[in-house]
C-alpha positions in Angstrom: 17.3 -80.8 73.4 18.0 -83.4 70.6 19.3 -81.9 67.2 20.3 -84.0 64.0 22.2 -82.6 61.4 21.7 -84.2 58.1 24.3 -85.5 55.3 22.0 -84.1 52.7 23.9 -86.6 50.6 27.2 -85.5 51.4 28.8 -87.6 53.6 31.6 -86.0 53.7 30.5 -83.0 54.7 29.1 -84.1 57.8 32.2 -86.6 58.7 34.1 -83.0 58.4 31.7 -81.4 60.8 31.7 -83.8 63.1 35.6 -83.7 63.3 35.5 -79.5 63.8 33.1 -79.7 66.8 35.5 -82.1 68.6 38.2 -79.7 68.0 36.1 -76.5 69.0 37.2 -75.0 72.0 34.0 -74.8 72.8 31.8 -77.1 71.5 33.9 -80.5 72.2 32.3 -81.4 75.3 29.0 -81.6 73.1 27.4 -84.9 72.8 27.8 -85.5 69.0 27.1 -89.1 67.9 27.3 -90.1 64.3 23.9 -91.7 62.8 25.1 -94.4 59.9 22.5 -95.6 57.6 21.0 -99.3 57.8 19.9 -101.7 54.8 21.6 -100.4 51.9 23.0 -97.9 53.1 24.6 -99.3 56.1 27.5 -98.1 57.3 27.0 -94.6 55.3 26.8 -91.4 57.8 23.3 -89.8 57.6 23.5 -87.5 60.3 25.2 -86.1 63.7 22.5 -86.5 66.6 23.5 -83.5 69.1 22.1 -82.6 72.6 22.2 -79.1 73.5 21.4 -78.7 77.2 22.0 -75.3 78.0 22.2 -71.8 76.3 25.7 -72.1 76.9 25.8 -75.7 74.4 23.4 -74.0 71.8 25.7 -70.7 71.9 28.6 -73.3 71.3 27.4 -75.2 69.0 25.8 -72.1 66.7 29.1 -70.4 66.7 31.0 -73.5 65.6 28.7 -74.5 62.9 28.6 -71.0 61.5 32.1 -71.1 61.7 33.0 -74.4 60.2 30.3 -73.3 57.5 33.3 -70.4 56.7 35.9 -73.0 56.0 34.0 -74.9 53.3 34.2 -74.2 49.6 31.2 -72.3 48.0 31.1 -75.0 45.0 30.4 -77.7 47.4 26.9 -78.6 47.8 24.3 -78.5 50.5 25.9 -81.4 52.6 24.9 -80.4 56.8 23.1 -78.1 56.1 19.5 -79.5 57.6 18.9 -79.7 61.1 15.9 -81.8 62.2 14.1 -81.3 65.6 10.9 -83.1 66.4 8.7 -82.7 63.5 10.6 -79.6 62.1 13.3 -79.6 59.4 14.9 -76.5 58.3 17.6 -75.0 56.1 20.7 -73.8 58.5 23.0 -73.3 56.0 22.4 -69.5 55.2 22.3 -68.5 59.1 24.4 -66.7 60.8 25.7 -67.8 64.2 23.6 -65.4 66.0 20.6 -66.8 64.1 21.1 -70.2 64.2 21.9 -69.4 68.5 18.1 -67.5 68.0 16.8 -70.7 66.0 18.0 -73.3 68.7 16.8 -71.2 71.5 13.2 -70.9 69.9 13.0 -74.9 69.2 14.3 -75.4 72.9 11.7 -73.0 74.5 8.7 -74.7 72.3 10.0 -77.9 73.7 10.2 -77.0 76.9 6.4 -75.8 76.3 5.0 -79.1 75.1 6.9 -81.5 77.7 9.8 -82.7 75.2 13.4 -81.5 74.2 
């Protein structure tokens, strides 16, 4: 299944993200691959595009974005905090790691059910 994770305007955010998942235990061997903008914005990270293959990468990933979420100042703003899959975008940044885990599974199922992931 193919996630992004969106700046949401903060690039910085998401540079810092992508940094904590290659130094989770367990969600380093993820595929993360940073999305940079083009035209104007070239060179400016948009997003982290991340498979999740397995419930083992979805666990993983869920518990290390919930966790990284911990780290981060309350003042900051909502940079990584929207994932995109297919056609839906949703607000992760309130979920716990056991909901986002619930979230991923869902989206993996219904794209399992209509022949994409």
């Amino acid at each position: 299944m193919h996630i992004q994770v969106l700046a949401g305007g903060d690039e910085r955010a998401l540079s810092d993200l992508h940094s904590w998942l290659g130094r989770d235990p367990g969600a380093k061997g993820l595929p993360v691959r940073p999305v940079t903008g083009d035209g104007p914005t070239m060179g400016v990270l948009e997003a982290l595009d991340v498979i999740l293959s397995n419930a083992t990468g979805i666990a993983n990933f869920a518990l290390a974005y919930a966790t990284w979420r911990t780290t981060r100042p309350t003042s900051t703003g909502g940079g990584a905090r929207t994932l995109v899959h297919g056609d839906s975008t949703i607000d992760i940044g309130h979920l716990s790691a056991e909901e986002l885990a619930e979230l991923l599974r869902r989206l993996h199922r219904d794209g399992e059910d209509t022949g994409t992931s």
